[in-house]
N, C-alpha and C positions, 0 to 999 in steps of 0.2 A: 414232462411238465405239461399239464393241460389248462395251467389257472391263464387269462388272458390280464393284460397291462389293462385292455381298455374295461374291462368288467370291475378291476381295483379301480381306476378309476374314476366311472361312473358311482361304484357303492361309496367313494369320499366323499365326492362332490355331492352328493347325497345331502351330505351333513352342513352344507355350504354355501354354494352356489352352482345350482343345479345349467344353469346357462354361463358357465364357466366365464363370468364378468371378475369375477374376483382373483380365482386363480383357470390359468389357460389348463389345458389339456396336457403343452408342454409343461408348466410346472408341475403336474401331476406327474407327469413320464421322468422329470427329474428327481422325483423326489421317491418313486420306485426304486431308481439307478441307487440313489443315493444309500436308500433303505437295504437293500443287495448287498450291498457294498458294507452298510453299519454290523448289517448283519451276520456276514463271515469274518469281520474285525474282532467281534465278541463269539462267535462262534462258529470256529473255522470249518468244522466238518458240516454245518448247511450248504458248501454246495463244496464238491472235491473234483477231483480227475484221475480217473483210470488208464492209465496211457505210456505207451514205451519212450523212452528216450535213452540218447546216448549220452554216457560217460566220456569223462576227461580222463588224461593221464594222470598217475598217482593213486594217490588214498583218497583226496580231498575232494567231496564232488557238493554241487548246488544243483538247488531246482531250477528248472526251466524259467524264463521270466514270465512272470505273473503268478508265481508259487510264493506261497504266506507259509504251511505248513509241512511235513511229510508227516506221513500216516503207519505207510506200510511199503515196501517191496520184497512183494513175495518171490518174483523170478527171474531167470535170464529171460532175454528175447536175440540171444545171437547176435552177431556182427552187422544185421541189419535192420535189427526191429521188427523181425516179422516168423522169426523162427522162436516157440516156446520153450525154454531148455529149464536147468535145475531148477529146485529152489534153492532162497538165498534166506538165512538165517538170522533173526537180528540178535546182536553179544554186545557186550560194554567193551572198553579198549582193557579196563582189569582184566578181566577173567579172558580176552586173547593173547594180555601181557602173559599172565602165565600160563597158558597152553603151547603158546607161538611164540617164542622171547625174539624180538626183534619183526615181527610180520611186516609192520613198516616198511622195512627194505628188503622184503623176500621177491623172487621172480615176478614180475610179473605177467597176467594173464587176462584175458577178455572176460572170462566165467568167474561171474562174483560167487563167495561162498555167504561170508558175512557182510550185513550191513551195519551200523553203529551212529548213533548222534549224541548230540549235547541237545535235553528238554530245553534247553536256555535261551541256543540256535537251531529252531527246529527247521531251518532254510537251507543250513547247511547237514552234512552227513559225510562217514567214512565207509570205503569198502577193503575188503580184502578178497584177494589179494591185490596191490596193486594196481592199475588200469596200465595198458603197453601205453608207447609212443604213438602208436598206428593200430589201423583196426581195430580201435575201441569196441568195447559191447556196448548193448543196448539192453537197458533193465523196464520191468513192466512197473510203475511207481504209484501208489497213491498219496493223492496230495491236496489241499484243500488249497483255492486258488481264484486268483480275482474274476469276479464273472464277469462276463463283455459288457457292453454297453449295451442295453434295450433301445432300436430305435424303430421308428414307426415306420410300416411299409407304405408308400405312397403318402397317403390321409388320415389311412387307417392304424387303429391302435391297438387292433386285435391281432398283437402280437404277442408268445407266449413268455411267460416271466423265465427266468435261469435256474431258480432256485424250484427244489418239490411245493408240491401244492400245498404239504402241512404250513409252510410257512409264509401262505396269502394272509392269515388272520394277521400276525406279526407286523405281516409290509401293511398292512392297513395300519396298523395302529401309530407306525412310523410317520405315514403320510398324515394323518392327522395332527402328531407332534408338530411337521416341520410344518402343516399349514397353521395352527393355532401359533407357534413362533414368531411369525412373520406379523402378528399384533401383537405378541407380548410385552411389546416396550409401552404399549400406551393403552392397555386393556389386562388390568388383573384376571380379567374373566379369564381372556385367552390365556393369558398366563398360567391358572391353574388347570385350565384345560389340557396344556404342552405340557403342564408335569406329570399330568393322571398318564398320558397318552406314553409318555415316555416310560414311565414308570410300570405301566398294561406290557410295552414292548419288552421289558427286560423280563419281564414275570412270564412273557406268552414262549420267549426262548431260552427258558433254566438260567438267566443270571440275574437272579434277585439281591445277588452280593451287591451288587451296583446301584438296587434303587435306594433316588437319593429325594428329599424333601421339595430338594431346586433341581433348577434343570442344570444341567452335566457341564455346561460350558457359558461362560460370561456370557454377559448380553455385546452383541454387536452392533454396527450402527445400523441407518436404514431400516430400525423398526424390527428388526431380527437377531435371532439368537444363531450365534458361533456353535456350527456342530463338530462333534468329535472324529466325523468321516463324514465328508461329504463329495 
């Protein structure tokens, strides 16, 4: 990632208030986090994790905390995360009901073969065979997952954003929503402003199912609109 927080937002404030009297620098930097965050809510795979982790005992395993999505687990990584071993399969629980009647309670082992989820709970996931009681493995997982928090180094805001650089235009358009917001309750202008701007964000990252005429969430008090992730 090479796009910088402070270059998004100097190109907002842009639009604004170039001497940040209206909105601080901080709320600009809040409203990136914010924008990161709206962003893998509607669309998980804008920012993922390639990374080993260890399993639980059993079938039944979850992402690590801060996992939204799983993707993929293509392999083992051994008993300590550091060793690359098979690959691991993804099957439904049908088609291992009838190859493996009973896989559920078969031996278990460290070395996954298959992995298996429910689209419904994609948080959660199944492997086979088993996971032991001890010496769990560790599998290589992808997975789409909350980004940290952007904070400034020292003063400076020339810190880099989480997500790839396709999706500065995006975070711009967000930052504009949530600053035009912030007058919507007493200014139609702004008011159509946060809906063009909101309605640009769903268009600029593939979910135009979502643009909507008004903006997404009631008005709140204090002159702002209630966002859907903030």
């Amino acid at each position: 990632m090479t796009v910088l927080a402070s270059t998004l937002i100097e190109e907002c404030a842009a639009d604004f208030d170039t001497d940040y009297g209206r909105w601080s620098q901080d709320n600009w930097l809040d409203y990136i986090n914010a924008g990161e965050r709206q962003m893998v809510y509607l669309k998980p795979s804008s920012y993922t994790l390639d990374t080993p982790f260890q399993l639980v005992e059993g079938i039944l395993q979850s992402l690590p905390t801060g996992g939204i999505e799983l993707i993929d687990i293509p392999r083992n990584m051994g008993t300590d995360g550091l060793t690359p071993g098979a690959s691991i399969f993804k099957t439904n629980p049908k088609d291992l009901d009838d190859t493996i009647p009973g896989w559920r309670s078969t031996t278990a082992a460290a070395t996954v073969v298959h992995f298996m989820f429910d689209p419904n709970d994609r948080k959660k996931f199944h492997v086979y065979p088993p996971q032991p009681a001890v010496s769990m493995g560790y599998v290589q997982a992808v997975y789409s997952a909350v980004p940290p928090v952007i904070t400034k180094s020292g003063d400076s805001y020339a810190v880099a954003i989480n997500l790839s650089d396709e999706y500065a235009e995006p975070l711009k358009s967000y930052m504009r929503f949530r600053a035009n917001s912030v007058d919507s309750q007493v200014s139609q202008f702004a008011y159509q402003r946060a809906v063009d701007a909101w309605n640009l964000f769903l268009t600029q990252i593939g979910r135009k199912d979502l643009i909507e005429s008004r903006l997404p969430a009631k008005r709140g008090q204090h002159g702002s609109v209630n966002q859907p992730v903030s």
